[in-house]
C-alpha positions in Angstrom: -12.4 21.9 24.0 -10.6 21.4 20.4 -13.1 19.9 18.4 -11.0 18.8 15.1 -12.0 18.1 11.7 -9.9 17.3 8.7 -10.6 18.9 5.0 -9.1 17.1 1.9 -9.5 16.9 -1.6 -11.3 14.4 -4.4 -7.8 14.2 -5.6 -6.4 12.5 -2.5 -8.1 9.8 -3.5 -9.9 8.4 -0.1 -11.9 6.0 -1.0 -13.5 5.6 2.8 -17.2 6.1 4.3 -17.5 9.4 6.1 -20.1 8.9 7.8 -19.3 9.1 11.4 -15.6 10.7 10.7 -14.6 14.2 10.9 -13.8 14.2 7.3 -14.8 16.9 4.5 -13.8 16.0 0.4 -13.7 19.3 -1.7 -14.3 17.7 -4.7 -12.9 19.4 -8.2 -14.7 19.8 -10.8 -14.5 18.6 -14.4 -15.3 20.0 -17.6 -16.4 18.6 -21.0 -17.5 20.8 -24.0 -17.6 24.2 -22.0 -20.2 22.2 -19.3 -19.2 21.5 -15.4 -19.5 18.5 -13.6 -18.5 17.8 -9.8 -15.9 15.1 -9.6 -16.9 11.7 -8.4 -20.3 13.0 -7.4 -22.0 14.0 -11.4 -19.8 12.5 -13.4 -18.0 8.8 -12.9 -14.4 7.6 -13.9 -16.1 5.6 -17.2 -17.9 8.4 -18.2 -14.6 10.7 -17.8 -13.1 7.7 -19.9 -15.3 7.5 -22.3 -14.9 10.4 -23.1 -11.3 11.4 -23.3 -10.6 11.3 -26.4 -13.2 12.6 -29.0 -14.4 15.7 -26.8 -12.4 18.9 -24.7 -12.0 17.3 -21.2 -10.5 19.7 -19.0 -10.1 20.1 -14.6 -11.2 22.9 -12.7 -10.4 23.8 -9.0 -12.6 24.3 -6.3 -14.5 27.7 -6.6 -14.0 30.0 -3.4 -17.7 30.0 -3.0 -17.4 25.7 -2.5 -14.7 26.1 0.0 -16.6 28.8 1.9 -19.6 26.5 2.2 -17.5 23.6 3.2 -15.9 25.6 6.0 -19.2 27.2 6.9 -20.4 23.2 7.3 -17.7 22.4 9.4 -18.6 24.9 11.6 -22.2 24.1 11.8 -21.6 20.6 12.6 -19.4 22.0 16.1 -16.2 22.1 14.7 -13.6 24.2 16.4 -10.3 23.3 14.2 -10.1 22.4 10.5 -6.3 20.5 9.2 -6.8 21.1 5.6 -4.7 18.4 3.6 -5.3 19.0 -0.2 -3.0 17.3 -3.1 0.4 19.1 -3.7 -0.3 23.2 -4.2 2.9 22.0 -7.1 0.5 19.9 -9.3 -2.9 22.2 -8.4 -3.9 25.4 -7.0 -6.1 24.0 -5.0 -4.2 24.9 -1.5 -3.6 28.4 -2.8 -7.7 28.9 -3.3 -8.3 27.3 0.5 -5.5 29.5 2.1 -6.8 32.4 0.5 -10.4 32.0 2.0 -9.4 30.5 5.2 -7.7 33.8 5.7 -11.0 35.8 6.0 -13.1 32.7 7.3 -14.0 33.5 11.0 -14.6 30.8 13.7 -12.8 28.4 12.8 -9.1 27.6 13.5 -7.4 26.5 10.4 -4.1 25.0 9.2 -3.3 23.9 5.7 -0.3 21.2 4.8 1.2 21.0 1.4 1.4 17.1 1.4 3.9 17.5 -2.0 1.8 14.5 -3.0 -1.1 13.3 -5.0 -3.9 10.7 -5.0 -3.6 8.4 -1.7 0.4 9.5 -1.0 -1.7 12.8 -0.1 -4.3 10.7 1.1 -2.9 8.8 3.6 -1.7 12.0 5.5 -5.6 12.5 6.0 -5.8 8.9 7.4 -3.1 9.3 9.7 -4.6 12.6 10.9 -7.8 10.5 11.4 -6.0 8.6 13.7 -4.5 11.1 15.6 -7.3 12.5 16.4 -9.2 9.0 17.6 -6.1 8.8 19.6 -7.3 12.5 21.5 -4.1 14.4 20.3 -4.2 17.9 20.2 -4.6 20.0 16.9 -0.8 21.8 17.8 0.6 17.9 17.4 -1.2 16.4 15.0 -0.3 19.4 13.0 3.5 18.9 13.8 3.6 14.9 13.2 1.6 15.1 9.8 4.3 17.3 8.5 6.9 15.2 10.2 5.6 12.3 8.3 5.0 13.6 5.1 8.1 11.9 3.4 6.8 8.5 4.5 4.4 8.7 2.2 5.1 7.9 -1.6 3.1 7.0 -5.0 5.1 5.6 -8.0 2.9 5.6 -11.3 3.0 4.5 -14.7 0.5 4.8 -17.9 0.7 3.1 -21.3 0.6 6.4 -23.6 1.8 10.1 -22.2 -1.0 11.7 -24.2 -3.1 12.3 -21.9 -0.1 13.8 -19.2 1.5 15.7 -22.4 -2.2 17.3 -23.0 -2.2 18.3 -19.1 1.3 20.0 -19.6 2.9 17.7 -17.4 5.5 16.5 -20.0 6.9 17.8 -23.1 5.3 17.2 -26.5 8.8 16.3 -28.0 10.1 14.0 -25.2 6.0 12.3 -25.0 5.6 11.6 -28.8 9.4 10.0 -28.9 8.6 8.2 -26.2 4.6 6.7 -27.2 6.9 5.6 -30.5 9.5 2.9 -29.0 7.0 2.5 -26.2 8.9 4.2 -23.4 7.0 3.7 -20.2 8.0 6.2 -17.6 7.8 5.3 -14.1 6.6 8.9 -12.3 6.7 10.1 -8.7 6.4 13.4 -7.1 9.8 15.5 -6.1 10.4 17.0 -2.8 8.7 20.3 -4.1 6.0 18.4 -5.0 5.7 17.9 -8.7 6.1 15.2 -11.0 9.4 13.9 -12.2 10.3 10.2 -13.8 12.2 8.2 -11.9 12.7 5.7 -14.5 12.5 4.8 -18.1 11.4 1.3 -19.4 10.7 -0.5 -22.6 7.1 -2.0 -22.2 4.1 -1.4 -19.9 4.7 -4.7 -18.4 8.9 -3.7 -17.2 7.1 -0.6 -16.3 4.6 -2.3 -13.5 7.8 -4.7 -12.0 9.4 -1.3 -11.6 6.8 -0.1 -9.5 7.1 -2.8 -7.2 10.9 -2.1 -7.4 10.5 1.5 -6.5 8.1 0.8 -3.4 10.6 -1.9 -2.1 13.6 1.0 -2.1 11.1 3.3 -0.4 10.5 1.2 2.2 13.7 -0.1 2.6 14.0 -1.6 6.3 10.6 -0.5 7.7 8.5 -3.6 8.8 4.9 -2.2 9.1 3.4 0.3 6.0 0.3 0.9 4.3 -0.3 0.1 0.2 -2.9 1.0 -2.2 -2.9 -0.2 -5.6 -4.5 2.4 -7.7 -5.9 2.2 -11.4 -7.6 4.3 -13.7 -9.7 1.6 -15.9 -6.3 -1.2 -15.9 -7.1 -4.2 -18.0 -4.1 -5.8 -15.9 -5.3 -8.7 -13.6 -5.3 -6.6 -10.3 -5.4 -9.6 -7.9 -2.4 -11.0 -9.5 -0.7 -7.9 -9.4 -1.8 -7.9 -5.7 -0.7 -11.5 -4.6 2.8 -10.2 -6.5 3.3 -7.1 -4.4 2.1 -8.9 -1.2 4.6 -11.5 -1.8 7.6 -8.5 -2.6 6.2 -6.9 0.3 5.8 -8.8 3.2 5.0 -5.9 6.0 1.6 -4.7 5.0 -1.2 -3.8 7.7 -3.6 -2.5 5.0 -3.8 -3.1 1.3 -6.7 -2.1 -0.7 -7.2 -1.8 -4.6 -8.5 1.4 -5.6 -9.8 3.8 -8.5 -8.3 6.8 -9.2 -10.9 9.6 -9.2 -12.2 10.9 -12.5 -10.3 14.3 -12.2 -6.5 12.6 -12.2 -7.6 10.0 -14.7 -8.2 12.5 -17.2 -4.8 13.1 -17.0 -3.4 9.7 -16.8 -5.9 8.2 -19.5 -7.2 4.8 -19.2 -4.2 2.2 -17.9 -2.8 4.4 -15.7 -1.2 1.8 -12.7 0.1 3.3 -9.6 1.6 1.9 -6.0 0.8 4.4 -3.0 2.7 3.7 0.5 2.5 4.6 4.1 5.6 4.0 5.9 3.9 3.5 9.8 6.8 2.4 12.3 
């Protein structure tokens, strides 16, 4: 008897109760002034916040010894199969630590899918595993679907300054500093190899957010059922009028939810960072 569980990340963003679900977090770790913190668990997305600009906030992965202990758990708890689903290995090493202890872990069956994706676009691949498995699938074809399905699953993302993402390395210090100065708001996404790239430019944080909506109606295009999580950092945008607006754009949604970003992604995202995440379901 298969006995499956899946293993994701604290930056795939799940923001459900796993009590009762065959669902591990490997939460990353964050560091400020040289001291360690475990994401979501010590430290909370204010705090991390608070913080960001007046001390040395940096991310750490995983450590092999926290992955070993996970897997050992899964075990313990009766576990035959593990589907590891951590963000994209393009924005994190994350999946390159995991592979390289699953490859001398014993007892356990494991298979580990680059989702190419971050916060709940990696997320929702996780969810739909969930599924899967409440449906009795086998671990050979939930494996095969999630990978099917992994371009149905999107996350467009803005913030109001690129300091925070230029710190990170995730944009150039020339192209950010032009940018914060006539108040370029990039509209971001991840690529097919799984790192960020900007899908558009726009003047203001406000033409910024429309775009978003924009972005997720093209991705959807014709489907009639999908999934939607807003996610924010610490937005001081009215969220349930955002909501009502991408309801109304978007008339197909099962499941929409409003969501925090964990502390780890909003160090690199600062404060206002606004994202739409989608599952495409039919």
């Amino acid at each position: 008897m298969q006995k499956i569980a899946i293993l994701a990340d604290s930056g795939s963003d799940i923001n459900i109760n796993q009590q009762g679900l065959p669902l591990y977090i490997l939460p990353l770790r964050i560091i400020i002034d040289g001291k360690e913190y475990i994401d979501k668990k010590e430290i909370s997305l204010n705090e991390v916040l608070s913080q960001l600009d007046h001390k040395k906030i940096t991310t750490s992965l995983p450590s092999p010894k926290d992955i070993f202990d996970t897997l050992n758990q899964i075990k313990s708890d009766g576990y035959t199969h593990v589907i590891c689903i951590p963000i994209s290995k393009g924005l994190s090493g994350t999946m390159n630590i995991i592979r390289q202890v699953a490859e001398d872990f014993e007892g356990l069956t494991i298979e580990i899918i680059d989702t190419k994706n971050i916060s709940m676009a990696s997320g929702y691949s996780s969810l739909e595993a969930l599924e899967l498995i409440n449906a009795n699938k086998d671990f050979d074809e939930i494996v095969k679907t999630i990978n099917e399905r992994l371009t149905y699953k999107k996350v467009f993302f803005t913030v109001d300054k690129l300091t925070y993402l230029k710190r990170g390395g995730r944009i150039g210090l020339v192209s950010a500093t032009v940018a914060d100065l006539l108040k370029i708001k990039p509209v971001i996404s991840c690529n097919e190899d799984g790192v960020y790239y900007t899908i558009k430019k726009q003047r203001g944080y406000q033409h910024a957010i429309n775009q978003l909506i924009t972005q997720t109606l093209i991705f959807v295009g014709d489907h009639k059922k999908y999934d939607i999580t807003l996610m924010n950092s610490n937005s001081l945008e009215d969220l349930e009028s955002l909501s009502i607006k991408i309801k109304e754009a978007l008339p197909y949604i099962r499941n929409f939810e409003i969501a925090q970003i964990t502390p780890a992604l909003a160090i690199h995202t600062g404060p206002e960072a606004l994202g739409i995440a989608v599952s495409i379901l039919d």
